[in-house]
ROVEXMI-459059 format. One line per 8 residues: number of its first residue (from 0); their letters; for each residue z, x, y of N, C-alpha, C. Coordinates in steps of 0.2 Angstrom, whole numbers, plus 5000, padded with zeros to 4 digits. Atoms other than C-alpha are relative to their C-alpha. Example, Ala and Ser with C-alpha at 12.3 -4.5 7.8 and 13.67 -1.06 7.14 Angstrom:
2
0) AS) 5000:5004:4994:5039:5062:4978:5000:5004:5006 ~ 4999:4996:4994:5036:5068:4995:5003:4996:5005
//
This chain:
313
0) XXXXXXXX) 5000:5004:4994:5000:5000:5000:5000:5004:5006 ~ 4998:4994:4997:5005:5016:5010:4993:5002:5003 ~ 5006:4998:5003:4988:5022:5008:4994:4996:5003 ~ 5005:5004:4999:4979:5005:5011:5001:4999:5010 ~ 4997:5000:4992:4989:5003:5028:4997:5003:5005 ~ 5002:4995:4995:4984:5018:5034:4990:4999:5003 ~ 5008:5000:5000:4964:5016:5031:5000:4992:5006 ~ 5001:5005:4994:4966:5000:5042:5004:5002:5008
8) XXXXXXXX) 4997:4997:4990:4976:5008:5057:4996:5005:5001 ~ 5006:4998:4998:4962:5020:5056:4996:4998:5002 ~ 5004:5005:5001:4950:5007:5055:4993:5004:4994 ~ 5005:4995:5002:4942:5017:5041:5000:4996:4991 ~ 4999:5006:5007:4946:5000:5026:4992:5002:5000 ~ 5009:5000:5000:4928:5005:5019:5001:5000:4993 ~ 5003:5002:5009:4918:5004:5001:5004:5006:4997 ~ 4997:4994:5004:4926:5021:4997:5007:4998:4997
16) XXXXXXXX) 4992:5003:5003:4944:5013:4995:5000:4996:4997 ~ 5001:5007:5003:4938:4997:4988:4997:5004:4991 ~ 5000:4997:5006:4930:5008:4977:5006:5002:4994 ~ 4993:4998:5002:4945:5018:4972:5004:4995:4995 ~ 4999:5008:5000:4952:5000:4971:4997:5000:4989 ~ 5003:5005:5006:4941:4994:4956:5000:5007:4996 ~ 4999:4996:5007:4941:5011:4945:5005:5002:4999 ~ 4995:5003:5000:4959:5010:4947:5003:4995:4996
24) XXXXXXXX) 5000:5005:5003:4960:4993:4940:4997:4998:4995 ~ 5005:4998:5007:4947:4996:4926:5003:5005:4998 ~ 4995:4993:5004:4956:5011:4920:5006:4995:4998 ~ 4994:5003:5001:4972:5000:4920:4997:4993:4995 ~ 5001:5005:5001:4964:4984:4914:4997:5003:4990 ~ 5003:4997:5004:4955:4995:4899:5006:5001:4995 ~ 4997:4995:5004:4970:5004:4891:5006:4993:4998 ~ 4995:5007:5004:4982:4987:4891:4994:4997:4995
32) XXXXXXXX) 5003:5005:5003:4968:4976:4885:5000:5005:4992 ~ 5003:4998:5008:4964:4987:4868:5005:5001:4999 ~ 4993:4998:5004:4982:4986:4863:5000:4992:4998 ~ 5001:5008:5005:4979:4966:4858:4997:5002:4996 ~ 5004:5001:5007:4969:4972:4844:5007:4999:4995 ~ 4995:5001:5005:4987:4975:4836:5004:4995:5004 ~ 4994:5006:4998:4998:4961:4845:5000:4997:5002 ~ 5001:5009:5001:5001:4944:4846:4998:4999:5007
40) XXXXXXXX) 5001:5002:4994:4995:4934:4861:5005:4998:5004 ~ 4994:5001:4996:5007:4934:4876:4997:4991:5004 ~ 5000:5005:5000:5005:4915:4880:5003:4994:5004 ~ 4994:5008:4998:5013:4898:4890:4997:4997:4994 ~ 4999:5004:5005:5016:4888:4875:4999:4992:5004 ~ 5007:5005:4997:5006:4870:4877:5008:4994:4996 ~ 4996:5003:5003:5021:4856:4873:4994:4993:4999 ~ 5004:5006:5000:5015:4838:4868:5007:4996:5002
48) XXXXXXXX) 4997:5006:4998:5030:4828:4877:4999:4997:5005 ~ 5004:5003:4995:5019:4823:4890:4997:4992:4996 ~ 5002:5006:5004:5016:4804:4884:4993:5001:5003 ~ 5008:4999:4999:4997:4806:4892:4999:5004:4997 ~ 5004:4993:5007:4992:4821:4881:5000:4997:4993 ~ 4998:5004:5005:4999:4811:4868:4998:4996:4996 ~ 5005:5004:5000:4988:4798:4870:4992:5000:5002 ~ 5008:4999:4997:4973:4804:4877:4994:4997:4997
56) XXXXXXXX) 5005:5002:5006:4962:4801:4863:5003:4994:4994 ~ 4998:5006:5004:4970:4787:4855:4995:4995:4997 ~ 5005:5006:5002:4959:4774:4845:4994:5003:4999 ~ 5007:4996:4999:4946:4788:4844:4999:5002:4994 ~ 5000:4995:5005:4939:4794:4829:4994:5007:4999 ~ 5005:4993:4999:4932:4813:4826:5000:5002:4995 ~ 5001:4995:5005:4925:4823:4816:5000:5008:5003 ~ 4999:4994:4999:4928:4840:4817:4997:5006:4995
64) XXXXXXXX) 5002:4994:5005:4916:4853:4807:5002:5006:5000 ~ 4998:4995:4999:4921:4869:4800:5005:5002:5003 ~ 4996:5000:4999:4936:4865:4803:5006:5001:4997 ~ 4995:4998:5003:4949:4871:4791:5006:5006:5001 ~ 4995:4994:4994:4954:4887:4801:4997:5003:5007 ~ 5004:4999:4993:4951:4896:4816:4998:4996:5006 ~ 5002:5003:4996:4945:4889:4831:4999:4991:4999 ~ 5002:5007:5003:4939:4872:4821:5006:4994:5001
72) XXXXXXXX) 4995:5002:5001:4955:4869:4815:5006:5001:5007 ~ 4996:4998:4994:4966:4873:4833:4997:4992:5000 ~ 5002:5006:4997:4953:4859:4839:5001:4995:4997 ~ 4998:5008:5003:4956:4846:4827:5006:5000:4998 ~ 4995:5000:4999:4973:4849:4828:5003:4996:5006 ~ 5001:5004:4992:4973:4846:4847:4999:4993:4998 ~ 5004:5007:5000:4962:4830:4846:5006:4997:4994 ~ 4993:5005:5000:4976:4822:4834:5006:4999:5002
80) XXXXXXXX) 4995:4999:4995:4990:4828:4842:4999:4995:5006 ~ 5001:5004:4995:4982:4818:4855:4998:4992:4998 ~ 5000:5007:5003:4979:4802:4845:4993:4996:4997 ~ 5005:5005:5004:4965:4802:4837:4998:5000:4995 ~ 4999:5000:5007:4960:4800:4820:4995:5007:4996 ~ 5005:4996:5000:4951:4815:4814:4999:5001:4992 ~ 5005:4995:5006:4940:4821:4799:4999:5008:5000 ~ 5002:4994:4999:4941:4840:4795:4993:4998:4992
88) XXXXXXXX) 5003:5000:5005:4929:4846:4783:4999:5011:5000 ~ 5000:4994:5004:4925:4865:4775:4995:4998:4994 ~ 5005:4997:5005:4914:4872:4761:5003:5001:4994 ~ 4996:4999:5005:4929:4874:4750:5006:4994:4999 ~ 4995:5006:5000:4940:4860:4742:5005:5002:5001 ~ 4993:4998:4998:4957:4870:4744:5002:4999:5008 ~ 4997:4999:4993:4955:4874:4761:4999:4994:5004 ~ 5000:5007:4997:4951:4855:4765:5006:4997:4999
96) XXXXXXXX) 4993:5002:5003:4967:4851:4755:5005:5004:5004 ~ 4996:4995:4998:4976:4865:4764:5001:4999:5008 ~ 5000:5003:4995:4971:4858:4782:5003:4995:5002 ~ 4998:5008:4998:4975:4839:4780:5007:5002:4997 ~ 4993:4999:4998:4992:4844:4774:5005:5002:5003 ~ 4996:5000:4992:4998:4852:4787:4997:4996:5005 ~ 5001:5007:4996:4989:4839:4799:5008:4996:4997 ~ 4997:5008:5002:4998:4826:4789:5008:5002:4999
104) XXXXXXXX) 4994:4999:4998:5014:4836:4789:5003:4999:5008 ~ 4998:5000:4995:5014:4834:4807:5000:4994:5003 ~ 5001:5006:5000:5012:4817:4805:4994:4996:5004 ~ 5009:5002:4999:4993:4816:4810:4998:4997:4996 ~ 5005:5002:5002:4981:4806:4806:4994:5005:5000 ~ 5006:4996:4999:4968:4816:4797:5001:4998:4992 ~ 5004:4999:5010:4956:4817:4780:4996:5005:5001 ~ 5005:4995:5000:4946:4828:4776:4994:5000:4992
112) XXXXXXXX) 5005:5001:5006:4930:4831:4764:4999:5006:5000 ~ 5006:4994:5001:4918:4845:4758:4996:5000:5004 ~ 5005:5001:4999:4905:4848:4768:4996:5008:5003 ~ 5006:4991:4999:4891:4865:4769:4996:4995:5008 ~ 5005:5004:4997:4885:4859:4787:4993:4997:5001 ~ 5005:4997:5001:4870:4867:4783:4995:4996:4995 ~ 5006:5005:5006:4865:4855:4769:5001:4992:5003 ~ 4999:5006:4999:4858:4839:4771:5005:4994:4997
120) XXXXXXXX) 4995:5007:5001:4869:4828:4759:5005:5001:4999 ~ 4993:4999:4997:4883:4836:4764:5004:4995:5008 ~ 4998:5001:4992:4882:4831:4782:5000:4991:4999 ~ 5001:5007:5001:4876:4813:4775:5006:4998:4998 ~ 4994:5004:5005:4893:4813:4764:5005:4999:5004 ~ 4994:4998:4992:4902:4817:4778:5002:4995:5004 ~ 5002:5006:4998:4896:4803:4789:5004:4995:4998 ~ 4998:5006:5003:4899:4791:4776:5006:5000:4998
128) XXXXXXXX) 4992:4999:5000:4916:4797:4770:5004:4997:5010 ~ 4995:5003:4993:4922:4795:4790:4999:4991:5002 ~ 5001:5006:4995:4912:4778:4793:5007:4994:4992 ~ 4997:5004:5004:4922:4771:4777:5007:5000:5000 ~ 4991:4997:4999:4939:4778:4780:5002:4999:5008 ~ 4998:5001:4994:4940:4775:4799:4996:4996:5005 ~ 5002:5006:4999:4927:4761:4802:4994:5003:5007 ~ 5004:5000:4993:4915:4772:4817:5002:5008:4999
136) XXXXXXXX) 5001:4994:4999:4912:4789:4824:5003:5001:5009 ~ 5000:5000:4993:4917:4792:4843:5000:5007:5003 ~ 5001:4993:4999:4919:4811:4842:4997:5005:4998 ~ 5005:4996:5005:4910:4826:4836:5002:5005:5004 ~ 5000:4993:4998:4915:4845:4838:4997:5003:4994 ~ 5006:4996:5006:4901:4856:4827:5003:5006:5002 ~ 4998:4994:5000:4910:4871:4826:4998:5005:4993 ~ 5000:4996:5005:4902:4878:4810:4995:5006:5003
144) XXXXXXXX) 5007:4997:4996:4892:4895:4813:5002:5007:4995 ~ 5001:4995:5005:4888:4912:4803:4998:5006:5005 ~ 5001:4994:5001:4888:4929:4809:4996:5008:4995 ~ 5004:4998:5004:4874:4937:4797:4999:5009:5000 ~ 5003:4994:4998:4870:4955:4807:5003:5003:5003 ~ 4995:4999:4995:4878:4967:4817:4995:5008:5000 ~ 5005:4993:4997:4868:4982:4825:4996:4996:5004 ~ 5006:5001:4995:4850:4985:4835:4997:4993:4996
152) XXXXXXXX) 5003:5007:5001:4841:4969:4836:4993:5000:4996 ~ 5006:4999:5003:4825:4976:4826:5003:5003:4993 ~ 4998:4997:5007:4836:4982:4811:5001:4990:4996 ~ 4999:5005:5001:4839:4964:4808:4996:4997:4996 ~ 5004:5001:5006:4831:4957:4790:4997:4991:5002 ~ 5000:5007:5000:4822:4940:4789:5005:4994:4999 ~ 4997:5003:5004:4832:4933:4778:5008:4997:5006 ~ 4994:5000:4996:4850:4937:4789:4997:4994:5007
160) XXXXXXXX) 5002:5005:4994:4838:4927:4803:5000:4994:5002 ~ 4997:5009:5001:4837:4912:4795:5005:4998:4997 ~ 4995:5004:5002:4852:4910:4789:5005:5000:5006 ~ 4995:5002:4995:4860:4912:4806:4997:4994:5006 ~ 5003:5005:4995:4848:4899:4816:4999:4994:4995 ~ 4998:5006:5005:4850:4887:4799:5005:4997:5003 ~ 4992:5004:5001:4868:4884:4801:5001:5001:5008 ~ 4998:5003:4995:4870:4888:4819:4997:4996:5005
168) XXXXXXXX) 5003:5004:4994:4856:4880:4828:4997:4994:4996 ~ 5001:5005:5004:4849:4870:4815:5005:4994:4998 ~ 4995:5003:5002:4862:4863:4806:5005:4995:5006 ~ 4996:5003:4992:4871:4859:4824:4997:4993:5003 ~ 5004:5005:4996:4856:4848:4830:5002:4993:4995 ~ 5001:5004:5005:4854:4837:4812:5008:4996:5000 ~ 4992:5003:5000:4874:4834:4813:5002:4998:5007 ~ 4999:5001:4995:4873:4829:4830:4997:4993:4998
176) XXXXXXXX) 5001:5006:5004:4860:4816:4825:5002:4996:4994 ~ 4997:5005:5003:4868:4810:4811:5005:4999:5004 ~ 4994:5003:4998:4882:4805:4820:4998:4997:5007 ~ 5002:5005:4992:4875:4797:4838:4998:4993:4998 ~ 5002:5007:5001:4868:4782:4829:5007:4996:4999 ~ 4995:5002:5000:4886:4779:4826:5005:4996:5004 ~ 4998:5000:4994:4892:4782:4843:4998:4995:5003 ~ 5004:5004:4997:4879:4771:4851:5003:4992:4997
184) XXXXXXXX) 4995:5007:5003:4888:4755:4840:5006:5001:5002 ~ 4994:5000:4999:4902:4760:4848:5001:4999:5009 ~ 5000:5001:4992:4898:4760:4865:4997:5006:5003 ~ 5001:4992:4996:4896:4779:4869:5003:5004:4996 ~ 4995:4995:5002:4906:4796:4865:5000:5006:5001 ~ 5001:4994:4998:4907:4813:4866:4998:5004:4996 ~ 5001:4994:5006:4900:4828:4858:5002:5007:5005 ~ 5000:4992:4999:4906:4847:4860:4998:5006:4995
192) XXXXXXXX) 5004:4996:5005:4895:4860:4853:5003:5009:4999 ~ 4995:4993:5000:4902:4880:4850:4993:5003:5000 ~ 5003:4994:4996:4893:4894:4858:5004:5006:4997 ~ 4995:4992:5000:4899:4911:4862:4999:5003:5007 ~ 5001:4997:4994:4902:4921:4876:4993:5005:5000 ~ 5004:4994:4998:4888:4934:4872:4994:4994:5000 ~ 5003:5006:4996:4877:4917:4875:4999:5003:5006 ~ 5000:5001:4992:4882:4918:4892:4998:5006:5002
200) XXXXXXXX) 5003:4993:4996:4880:4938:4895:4996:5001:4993 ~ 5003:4999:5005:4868:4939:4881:4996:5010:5000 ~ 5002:4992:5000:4862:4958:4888:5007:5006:4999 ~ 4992:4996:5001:4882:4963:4887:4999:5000:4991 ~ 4999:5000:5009:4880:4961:4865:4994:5001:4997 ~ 5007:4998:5005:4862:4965:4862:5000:5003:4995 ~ 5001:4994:5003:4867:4982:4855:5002:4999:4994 ~ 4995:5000:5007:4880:4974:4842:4999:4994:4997
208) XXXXXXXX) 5002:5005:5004:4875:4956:4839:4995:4995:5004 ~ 5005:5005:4997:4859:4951:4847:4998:4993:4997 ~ 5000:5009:5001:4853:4938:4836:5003:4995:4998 ~ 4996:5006:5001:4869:4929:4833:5000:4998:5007 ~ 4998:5000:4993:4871:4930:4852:4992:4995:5001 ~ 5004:5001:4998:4852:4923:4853:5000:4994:4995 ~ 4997:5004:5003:4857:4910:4840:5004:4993:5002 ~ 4996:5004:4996:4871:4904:4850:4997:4998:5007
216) XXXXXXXX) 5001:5001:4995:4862:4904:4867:4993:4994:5000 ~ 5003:5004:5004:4851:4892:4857:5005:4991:5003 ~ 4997:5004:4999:4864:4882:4857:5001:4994:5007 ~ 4999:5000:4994:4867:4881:4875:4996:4996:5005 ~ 5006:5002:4994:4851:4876:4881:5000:4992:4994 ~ 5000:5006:5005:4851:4862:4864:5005:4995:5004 ~ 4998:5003:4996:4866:4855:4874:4998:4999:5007 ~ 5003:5001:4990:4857:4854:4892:4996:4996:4997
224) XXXXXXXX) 5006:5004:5002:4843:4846:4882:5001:4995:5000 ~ 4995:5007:5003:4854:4833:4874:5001:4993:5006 ~ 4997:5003:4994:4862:4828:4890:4998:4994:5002 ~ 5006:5007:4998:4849:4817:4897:4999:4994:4996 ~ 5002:5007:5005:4844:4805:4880:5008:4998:5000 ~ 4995:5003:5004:4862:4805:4876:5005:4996:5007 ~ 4995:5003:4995:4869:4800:4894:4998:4992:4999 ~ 5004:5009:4998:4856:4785:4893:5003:4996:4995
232) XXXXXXXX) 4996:5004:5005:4868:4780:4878:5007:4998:5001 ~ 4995:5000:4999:4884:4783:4887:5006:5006:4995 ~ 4998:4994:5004:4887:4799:4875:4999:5005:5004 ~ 4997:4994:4998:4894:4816:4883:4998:5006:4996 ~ 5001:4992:5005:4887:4833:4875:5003:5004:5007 ~ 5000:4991:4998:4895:4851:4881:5001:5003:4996 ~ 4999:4993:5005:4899:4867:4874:5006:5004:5002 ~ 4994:4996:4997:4913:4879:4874:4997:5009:4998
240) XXXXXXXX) 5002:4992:5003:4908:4898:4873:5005:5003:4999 ~ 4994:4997:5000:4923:4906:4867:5000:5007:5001 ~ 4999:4992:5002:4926:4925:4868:5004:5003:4996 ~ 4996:4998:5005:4937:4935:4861:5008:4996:4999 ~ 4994:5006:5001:4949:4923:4854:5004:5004:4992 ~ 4999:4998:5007:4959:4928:4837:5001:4996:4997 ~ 5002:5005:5007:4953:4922:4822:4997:5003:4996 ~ 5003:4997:5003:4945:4929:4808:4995:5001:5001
248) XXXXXXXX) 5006:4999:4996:4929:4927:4814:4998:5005:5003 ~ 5001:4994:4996:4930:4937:4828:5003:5007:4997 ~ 4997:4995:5002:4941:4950:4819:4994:5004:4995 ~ 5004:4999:5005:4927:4951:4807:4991:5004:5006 ~ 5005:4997:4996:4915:4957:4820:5001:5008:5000 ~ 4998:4993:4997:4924:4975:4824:5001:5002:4994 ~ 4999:4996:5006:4924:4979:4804:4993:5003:5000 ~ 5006:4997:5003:4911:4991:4799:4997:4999:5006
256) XXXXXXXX) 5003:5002:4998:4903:4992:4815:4996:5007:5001 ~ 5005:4993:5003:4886:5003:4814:5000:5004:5007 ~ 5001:4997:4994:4884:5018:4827:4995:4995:5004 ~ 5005:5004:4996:4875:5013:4842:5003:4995:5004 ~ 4997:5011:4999:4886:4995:4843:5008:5002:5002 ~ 4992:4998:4998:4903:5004:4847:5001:4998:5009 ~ 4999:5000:4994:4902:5003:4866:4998:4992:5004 ~ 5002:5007:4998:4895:4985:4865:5009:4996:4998
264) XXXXXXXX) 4993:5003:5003:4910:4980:4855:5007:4999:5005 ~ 4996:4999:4995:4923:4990:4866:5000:4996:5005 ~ 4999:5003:4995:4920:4980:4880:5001:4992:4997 ~ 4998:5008:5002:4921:4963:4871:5008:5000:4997 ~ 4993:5002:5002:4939:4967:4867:5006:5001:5010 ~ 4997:4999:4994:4944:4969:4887:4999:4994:5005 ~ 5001:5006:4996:4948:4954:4897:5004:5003:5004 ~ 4994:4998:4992:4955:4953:4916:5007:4997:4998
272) XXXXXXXX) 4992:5004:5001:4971:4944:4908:5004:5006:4994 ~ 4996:4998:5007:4975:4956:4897:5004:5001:4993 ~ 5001:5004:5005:4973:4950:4882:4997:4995:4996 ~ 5002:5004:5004:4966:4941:4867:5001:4992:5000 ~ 4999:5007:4998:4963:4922:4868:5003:4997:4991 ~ 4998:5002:5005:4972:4910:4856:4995:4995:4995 ~ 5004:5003:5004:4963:4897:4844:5003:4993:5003 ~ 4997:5009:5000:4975:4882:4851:4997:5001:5007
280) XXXXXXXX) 5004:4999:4994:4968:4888:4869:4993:4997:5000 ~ 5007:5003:5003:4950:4885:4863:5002:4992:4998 ~ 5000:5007:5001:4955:4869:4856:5002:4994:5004 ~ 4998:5004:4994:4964:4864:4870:4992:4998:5006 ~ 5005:5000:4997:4947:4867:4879:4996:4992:4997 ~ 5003:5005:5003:4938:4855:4867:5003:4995:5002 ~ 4994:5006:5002:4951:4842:4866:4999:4997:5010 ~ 4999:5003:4995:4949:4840:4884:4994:4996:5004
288) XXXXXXXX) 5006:5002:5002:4929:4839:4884:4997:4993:4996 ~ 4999:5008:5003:4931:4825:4873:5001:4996:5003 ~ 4996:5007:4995:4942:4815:4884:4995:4997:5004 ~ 5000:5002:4994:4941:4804:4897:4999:5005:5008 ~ 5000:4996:4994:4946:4817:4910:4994:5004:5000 ~ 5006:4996:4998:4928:4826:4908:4994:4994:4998 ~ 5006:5005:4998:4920:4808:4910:4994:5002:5004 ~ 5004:4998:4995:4909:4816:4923:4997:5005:5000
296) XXXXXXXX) 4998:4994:5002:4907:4831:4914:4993:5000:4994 ~ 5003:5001:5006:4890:4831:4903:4995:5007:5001 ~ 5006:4995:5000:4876:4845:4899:5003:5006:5002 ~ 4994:4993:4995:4890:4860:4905:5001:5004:4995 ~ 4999:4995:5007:4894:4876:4895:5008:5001:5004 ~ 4992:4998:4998:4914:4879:4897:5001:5006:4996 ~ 4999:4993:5004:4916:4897:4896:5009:5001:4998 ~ 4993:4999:5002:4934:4902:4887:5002:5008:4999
304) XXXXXXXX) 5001:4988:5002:4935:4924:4887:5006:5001:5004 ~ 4993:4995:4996:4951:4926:4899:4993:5005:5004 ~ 5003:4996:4994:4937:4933:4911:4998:5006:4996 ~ 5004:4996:5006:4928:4945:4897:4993:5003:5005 ~ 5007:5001:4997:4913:4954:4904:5001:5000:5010 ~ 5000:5003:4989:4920:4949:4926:5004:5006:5002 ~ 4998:4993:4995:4927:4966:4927:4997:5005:5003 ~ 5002:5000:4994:4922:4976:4939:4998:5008:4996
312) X) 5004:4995:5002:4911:4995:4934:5002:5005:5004
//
């Protein structure tokens, strides 16, 4: 402050101290942030004795894809926490039994099924499971998505191509359509689509996952598209790009990763908040996008990174 004081009774506040300023700030911001790889997220805890949170989503029913852990599962926690009836589903029957237990240990409403997003009469089974067990559709969070490649964006096989534009861009469309004719018997509703932050800065993750990052950013523009037919319904599409959140997912990112890809990486573990985002954070994101309070609120990407990427060079 001593230092800064002086440069203004000078009158000499110039780019060279602002400078100083920001690689200062980057140097400090750098050397905390990469200590969240090992530990727990420092946090304000999110209570539910607000009787509005409580209710928010009351009467609603959701589905929630690829929902059994991680991000998925935060969000379709959130959304019954808040009152609404939710369907998880998973590719694995323990881990759908293992989700609704706890739901229902917390005296949620929730079921769950099998479902490979990615296949058609899964997503059909899926459907029909929710519309028979809770009578209509009113919500939709498509959260499934694969990660196939990780390096230069020309090492990247056929095969890893299409399996990550199947299930995350594909797959997300088809699940979107099956579930809107439902919506529409209802009156309207909401969809939220998952992204990724490297979507958003998609030149920041070329080096380490361009085409899942070109995949998600897929997404993105699928949600802008939507916007328009589905408002003329009274149904709400956005999207949440999340960043470095902990979950296995993204931890599975920074394993094995191939030379070349280290200094993309590095920088996706450094946020201005200094530190790691939660998976109840993200949920809380969705859960809100659902609602009512983002009545007004359609075609929109909600970035979620703790500011990833906005620090300063």
């Amino acid at each position: 402050m001593a230092v800064a004081t002086k440069h203004v009774k000078n009158g000499a506040f110039n780019g060279g101290l602002l400078h100083a300023l920001k690689v200062n700030l980057y140097s400090y911001i750098r050397k905390n942030a990469m200590k969240t790889r090992n530990h727990a997220c420092h946090r304000t805890s999110v209570t539910y004795s607000d009787e509005y949170l409580r209710t928010r989503l009351a009467g609603k029913v959701a589905i929630c894809t690829a929902s059994s852990a991680g991000i998925g599962y935060s969000a379709a926690e959130r959304i019954a926490r808040e009152g609404a009836k939710v369907v998880i589903c998973s590719r694995r029957q323990e881990n759908v039994d293992d989700a609704v237990k706890k739901l229902r240990n917390q005296n949620l409403e929730a079921s769950g099924i099998v479902c490979h997003q990615a296949k058609k009469e899964d997503r059909q089974r899926l459907v029909d499971y929710t519309i028979n067990t809770y009578g209509g559709i009113d919500l939709l969070f498509t959260s499934a998505g694969v990660n196939t490649h990780k390096g230069h964006m020309f090492s990247v096989t056929e095969e890893q191509w299409d399996k990550m534009f199947d299930v995350n861009l594909k797959s997300t469309f088809l699940m979107i359509r099956e579930c809107v004719p439902y919506m529409m018997q209802r009156g309207g509703g909401a969809i939220v689509t998952n992204s990724t932050i490297g979507a958003v800065y998609p030149h920041k993750t070329a080096d380490a996952f361009g085409p899942y990052s070109i995949s998600k950013m897929c997404i993105i523009s699928l949600t802008d598209l939507l916007a328009e037919p589905l408002g003329n319904h009274n149904i709400r599409i956005n999207t949440v790009a999340p960043g470095p959140i902990k979950t296995r997912f993204f931890h599975g990112f920074y394993d094995n990763v191939p030379a070349g890809a280290e200094d993309a990486v590095d920088k996706m573990m450094i946020t201005l908040l200094n530190r790691h985002g939660h998976p109840d954070e993200c949920g809380a994101a969705v859960a809100f996008l659902l609602s009512d309070d983002a009545s007004f609120i359609t075609g929109e990407t909600l970035v979620v990174s703790g500011g990833v990427f906005r620090k300063t060079t």
